[in-house]
N, C-alpha and C positions, 0 to 999 in steps of 0.2 A: 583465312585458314579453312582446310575444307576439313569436313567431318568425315570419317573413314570408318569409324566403328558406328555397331549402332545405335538407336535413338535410347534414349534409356526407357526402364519399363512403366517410368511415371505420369513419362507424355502419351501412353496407349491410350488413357483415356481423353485427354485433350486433346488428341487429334479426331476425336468423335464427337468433341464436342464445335470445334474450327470446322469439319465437316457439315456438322443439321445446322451450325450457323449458314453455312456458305451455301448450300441447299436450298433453304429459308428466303436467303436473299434472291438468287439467281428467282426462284416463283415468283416473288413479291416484285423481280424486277419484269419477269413476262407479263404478269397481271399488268402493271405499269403501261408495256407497250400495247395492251389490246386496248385499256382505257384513253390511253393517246389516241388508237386509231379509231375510236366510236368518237371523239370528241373532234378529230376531223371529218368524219362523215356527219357530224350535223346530229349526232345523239347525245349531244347533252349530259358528259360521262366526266362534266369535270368533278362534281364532289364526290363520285368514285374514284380520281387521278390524284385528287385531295386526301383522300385517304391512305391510298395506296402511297403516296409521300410521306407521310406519316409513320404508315407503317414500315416501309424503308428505311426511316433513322431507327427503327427500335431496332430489328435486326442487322441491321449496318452498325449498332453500337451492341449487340448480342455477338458478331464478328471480330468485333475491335478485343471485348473484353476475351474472348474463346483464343483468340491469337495470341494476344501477350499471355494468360496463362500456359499454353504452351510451349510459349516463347520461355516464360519461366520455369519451366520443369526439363528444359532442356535442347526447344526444338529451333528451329530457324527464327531468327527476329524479320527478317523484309517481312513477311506476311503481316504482320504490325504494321509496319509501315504503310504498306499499299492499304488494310483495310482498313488504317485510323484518315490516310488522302482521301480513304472513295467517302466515308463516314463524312466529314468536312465536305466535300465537291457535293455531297446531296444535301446538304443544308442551301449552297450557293446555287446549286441549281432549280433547288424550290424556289428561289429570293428570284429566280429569272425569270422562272416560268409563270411565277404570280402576277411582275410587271410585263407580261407576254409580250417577251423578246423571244421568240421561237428562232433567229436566227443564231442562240446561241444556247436556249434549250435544246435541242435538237442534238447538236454535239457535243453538250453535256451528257446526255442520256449515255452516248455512245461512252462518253470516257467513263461514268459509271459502269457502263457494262463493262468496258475491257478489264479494270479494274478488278470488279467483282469473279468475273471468268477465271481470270487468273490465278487468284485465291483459290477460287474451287475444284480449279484443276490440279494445281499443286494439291490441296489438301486429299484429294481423291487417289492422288499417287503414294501418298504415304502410307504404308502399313501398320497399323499396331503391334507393337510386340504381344504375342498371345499370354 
């Protein structure tokens, strides 16, 4: 069913809050890839990559819970979906990256990001009702 009317006035604020979640993340995921590429250059940037994994799940589950409330007050449920898969895929792909399989860390990162993008593009298109 597609929605035709508009959002109602209770999601204005959840969709600001699915926004600084997916903001949040999209940082925390660039800080990620500069930590990756010091730690291929031979600087020693894994317990800053260690962290920044870490801080990944808090805002990846700051997303999960920002979606389904708006998903509650009225708005799209997939962004649930997508940000409770990326929430889950960054647990599995800490568990890779720790037994360093970079042959599939590597394309982890990427499905995280496409994931994440995603979310935040969408949420970026939605307007709040003033």
């Amino acid at each position: 069913m597609t929605r035709t009317a508009p959002l109602p006035t209770r999601s204005a604020g959840t969709i600001r809050a699915v926004q600084a979640g997916a903001a949040l993340s999209v940082v925390v995921l660039l800080v990620q890839f500069v930590t990756a590429g010091q730690m291929l250059a031979h600087h020693g940037a894994r317990d800053g990559h260690a962290a920044g994994a870490i801080a990944l799940h808090v805002v990846g589950l700051l997303l999960v819970v920002a979606t389904a409330l708006h998903a509650r007050a009225g708005g799209a449920r997939w962004p649930v979906v997508v940000s409770a898969a990326v929430f889950v895929a960054g647990f599995v792909q800490a568990a890779v990256g720790d037994a360093g399989n970079m042959g599939a860390h590597v394309p982890g990162a990427l499905v995280l990001t496409v994931g994440t993008v995603w979310v935040t593009a969408w949420a970026f298109t939605r307007h709040p009702a003033a």
